[in-house]
C-alpha positions, 0 to 999 in steps of 0.5 A: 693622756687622751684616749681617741676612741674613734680611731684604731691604726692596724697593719696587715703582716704576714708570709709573702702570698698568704693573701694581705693584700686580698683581704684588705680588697675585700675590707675597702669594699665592704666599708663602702669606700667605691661606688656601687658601679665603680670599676676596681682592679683585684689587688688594688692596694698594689698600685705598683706597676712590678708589684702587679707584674710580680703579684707581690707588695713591695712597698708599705701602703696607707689606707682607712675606712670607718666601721660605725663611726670609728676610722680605721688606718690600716698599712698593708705590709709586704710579706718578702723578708727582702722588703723588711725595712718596709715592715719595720718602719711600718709598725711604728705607726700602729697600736696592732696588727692583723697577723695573716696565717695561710690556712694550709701552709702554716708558720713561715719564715717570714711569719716570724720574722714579722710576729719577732717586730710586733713582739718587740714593739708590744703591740696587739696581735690579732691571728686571721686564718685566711684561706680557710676554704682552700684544699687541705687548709687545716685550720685548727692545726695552723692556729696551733702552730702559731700559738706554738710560735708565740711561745718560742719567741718568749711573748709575755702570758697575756700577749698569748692569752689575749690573742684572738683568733679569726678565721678567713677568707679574703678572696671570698670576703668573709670572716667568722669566730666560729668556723663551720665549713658547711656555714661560711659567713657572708661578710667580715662583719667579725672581723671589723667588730674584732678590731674595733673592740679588741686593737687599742685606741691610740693615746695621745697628749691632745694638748702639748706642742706637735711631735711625729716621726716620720715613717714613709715619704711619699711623692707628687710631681705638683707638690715633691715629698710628703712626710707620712707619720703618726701624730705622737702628740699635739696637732699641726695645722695647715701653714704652721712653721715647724722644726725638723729633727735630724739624724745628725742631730741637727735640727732644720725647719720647714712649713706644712703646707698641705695636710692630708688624711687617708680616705680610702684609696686617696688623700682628702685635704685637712686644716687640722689633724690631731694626735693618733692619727696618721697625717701626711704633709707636704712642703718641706723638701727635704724631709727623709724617714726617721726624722722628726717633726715638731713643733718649732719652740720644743724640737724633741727628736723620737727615736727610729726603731733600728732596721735589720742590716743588709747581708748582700752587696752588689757593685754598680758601675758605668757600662763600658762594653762595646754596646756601651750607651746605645740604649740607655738615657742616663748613662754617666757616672753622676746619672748613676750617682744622683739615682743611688743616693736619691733611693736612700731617700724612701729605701731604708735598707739599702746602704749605698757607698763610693769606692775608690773609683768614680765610676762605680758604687757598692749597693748592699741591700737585704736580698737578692730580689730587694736589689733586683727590684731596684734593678729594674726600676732602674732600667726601666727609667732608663738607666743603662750600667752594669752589675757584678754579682752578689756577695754576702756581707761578713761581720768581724765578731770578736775577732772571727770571721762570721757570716750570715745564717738563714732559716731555709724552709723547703716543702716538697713532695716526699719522693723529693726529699733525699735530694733536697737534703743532698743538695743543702748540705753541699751548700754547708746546710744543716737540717733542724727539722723535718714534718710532714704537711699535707698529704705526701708533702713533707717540710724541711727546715734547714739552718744554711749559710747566705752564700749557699743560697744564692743560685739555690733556688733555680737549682731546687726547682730543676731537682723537684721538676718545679714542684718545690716551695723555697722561702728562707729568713736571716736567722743569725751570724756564725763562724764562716762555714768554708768554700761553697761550690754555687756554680757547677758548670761554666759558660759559652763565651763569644769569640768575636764581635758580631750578630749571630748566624743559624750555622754558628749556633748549630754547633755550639749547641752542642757545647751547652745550652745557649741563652741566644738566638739568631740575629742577635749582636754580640761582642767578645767576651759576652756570654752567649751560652751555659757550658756543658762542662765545669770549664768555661769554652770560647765558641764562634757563634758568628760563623758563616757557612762556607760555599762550596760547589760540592753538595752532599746528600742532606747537607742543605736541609734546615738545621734545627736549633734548640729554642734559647733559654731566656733568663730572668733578672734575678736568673741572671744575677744567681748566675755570673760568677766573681770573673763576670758582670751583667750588662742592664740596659732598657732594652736588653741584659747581657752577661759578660766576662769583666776581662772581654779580650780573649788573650787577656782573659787566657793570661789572667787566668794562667797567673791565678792558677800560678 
């Protein structure tokens, strides 16, 4: 074994918003990878067009900077436990982690879940404090609640005790040992000296054949896929022959054409790499993450740490509405296929099956907005199908029934909390713990079944008039909880083909509240409305106003519509219920009933209730 003393490999992990991405700004820029004069956007690491919309990291990225001779890579990791896969395969590439704690809200679900992964994986931990300077930040009550963590999820004495802590702040750019609020420091000087003295180095067999596992797959439209991976072993070096070992168990073989290392934001071309660290090599096509590359005479597969099933599934199928392929590019059956199956490819989490029609596949994945985001990317590619909406996935557990149980954390202003109560437990939620945070907010934790949670989180934020903060983790399976009521209200549903009129949606606002406004097409059986009663009701909102020659007084005056609610991606798939779908094109999302003929609908609901 060889010590590599110039190189550490670290990964950010933490709660989604509790600043990694930040951070890791501010470390670029102080390791003197830009330019002086060189322009660069916040959140650079997030390159990502829905990742910068959403402000959110949802896929796992590289980068290195050296610190006085020492190189440095570092993954900057998403914090959304829907994106866990990401964090996973993640840690297989490093020696440590930066574990980034928000100074005011302390331990969240995700915090958890992320320090469980590094726990296992016997890797070094480093807690940050970042948001030190931010109002009611309380440091020293975080640090606590971490270390209280540490012990709940059974960390070894040393893993404990060997855990420094440093505090933060990654908008600003400075990290100190010794916080003094009066004194800030000016740069993250501790924080560099830290990783470099406390993370171990990676150890290597310098001089036995090449062996890494492969852990992300990149893309460059010049050269295709690109393996990315820690070298466990020996060094590769360009145009060398090498053997692939597969998750069947077959072994193939490949070249590595090109080699890169992280430098900064880019790749810079290597001849060699050796073992420690992180390498990326291009040319061989069909390459996916978990598979091994080694040397072509000693083909030895490493294992992949296990990814967390999924616990949501979806169904994706062909369009067939009556707007069906007017705004899509890739709009058959094969065009969905090749997509779904080319996501496995670099998606880890997501499990994708055929069922028994051609025209539709099952789509599981860790939560709704990890199905979402694929969603989207979709659309915006130019896919145009259709989802139903989403039900969780049951495990048979010696013979019962089980289902998903998440760890609902809710902070809410204390007047908030009898109806956030109310409202979990009718979800079949239970609470197992309640503490106050900061000055009249109250956190509220909950055990609560996946089912409960979908639609949930609209909910909560109507009930705390958008002043309260749901994150929720899966915690563990137990016995099906029984029939839970997600839905309380039914939907305005279009009588007739069309573009509504101003006349038409005048009164059907008074039957709920619409999602659209004049001039828009519709068809029958689209959902144009949410019903104002638990019963689902047919409106005309095509209807034109008959001339007459009679003229009453006020008759004429403009009628005034209520402004539509638009409703999300994700807002839309909470809503539909199992009789309907969401109809995703480029331009559009339109809600639908899957029966569209009123008549028919009428008679399959008569023979359900038979």
């Amino acid at each position: 074994m060889t010590d590599r003393e110039n190189i550490r490999n670290i990964a950010i992990i933490a709660h989604v918003d509790h600043g990694k991405t930040t951070l890791v700004d501010a470390m670029l820029q102080q390791s003197g990878i830009f330019r002086e004069n060189e322009q660069v956007d916040e959140r650079v690491m997030d390159s990502n067009d829905l990742e910068r919309e959403r402000g959110i990291t949802i896929l796992a990225k590289n980068t290195s900077l050296t610190y006085k001779g020492v190189k440095i890579n570092i993954i900057d990791t998403p914090g959304h436990a829907d994106f866990g896969g990401e964090v996973e395969r993640g840690l297989e590439m490093v020696d440590g982690v930066l574990l980034l704690v928000d100074a005011f809200e302390g331990c969240m679900p995700q915090t958890r879940f992320v320090l469980t992964k590094a726990l296992k994986l016997g890797l070094k931990i480093i807690i940050v404090v970042n948001k030190v300077d931010r109002p009611n930040a309380r440091p020293y009550e975080v640090v606590n609640e971490v270390l209280e963590l540490l012990i709940d999820l059974d960390a070894t004495d040393e893993q404990i005790d060997s855990a420094p802590v440093i505090y933060a702040s990654g908008r600003d750019g400075w990290a100190t040992a010794e916080y003094n609020p009066e004194r800030p420091k000016e740069d993250l000087t501790d924080l560099f000296e830290l990783i470099v003295n406390q993370i171990p180095c990676p150890q290597c067999i310098d001089d036995g054949p090449f062996q890494m596992l492969v852990s992300n797959i990149d893309y460059d439209e010049y050269t295709g896929r690109i393996a990315v991976g820690k070298i466990e072993r020996g060094s590769v070096k360009t145009n060398m022959p090498l053997s692939i070992c597969r998750h069947d168990g077959k072994t193939g073989h490949g070249k590595a054409t090109k080699l890169y290392t992280f430098d900064g934001l880019s790749k810079s071309v290597q001849d060699e790499v050796k073992a420690g660290d992180v390498v990326a090599i291009s040319g061989i096509s069909d390459i996916n993450i978990g598979e091994t590359l080694c040397d072509i005479n000693t083909p030895e597969p490493l294992p992949f740490v296990k990814i967390d099933e999924p616990v949501l599934s979806m169904t994706f199928s062909v369009n067939d509405s009556p707007f069906a392929g007017k705004e899509g590019k890739f709009v058959t059956s094969r065009h969905l296929r090749d997509r779904l199956f080319r996501e496995l490819d670099s998606n880890v989490a997501l499990r994708v099956e055929e069922t028994d029609t051609t025209e539709a596949f099952t789509v599981s994945g860790r939560g709704e907005l990890h199905l979402s985001v694929l969603i989207e990317n979709m659309r915006r590619e130019g896919y145009e199908f259709q989802v139903s909406n989403p039900v969780v996935i049951l495990k048979n557990i010696d013979g019962v029934k089980c289902e998903p149980i998440e760890r609902l954390t809710v902070d809410v202003p204390d007047e908030y909390t009898g109806v956030v109560m109310d409202s979990v437990i009718n979800r079949r939620g239970e609470m197992v713990n309640m503490s106050p945070t900061a000055q009249n907010y109250t956190r509220l934790e909950f055990l609560i079944p996946s089912r409960g949670l979908i639609g949930y989180r609209n909910e909560l934020l109507t009930a705390t008039k958008g002043t309260g903060i749901v994150n929720s983790i899966l915690e563990k399976y137990e016995p099906y909880k029984g029939e839970i009521m997600n839905r309380t209200r039914g939907t305005l549903i279009a009588w007739e083909n069309g573009e509504t009129i101003t006349y038409g949606l005048y009164n059907a606002q008074e039957r709920g509240t619409l999602f659209v406004g004049p001039n828009v097409k519709v068809y029958e059986g689209m959902i144009v409305g949410e019903s104002s009663r638990l019963e689902d009701i047919t409106v005309n909102v095509c209807k034109k106003k008959h001339a007459t020659n009679t003229r009453a007084s006020g008759s004429d005056d403009a009628l005034r519509l209520v402004p539509p609610k638009q409703l999300s991606l994700e807002e839309c798939l909470e809503f539909i219920s199992d009789d309907e779908l969401l109809e995703v094109t480029p331009l559009n999302l339109r809600m639908r009933k899957r029966i569209l003929d009123t008549s028919l609908r009428a008679k399959a609901q008569s023979r359900k209730k038979a």
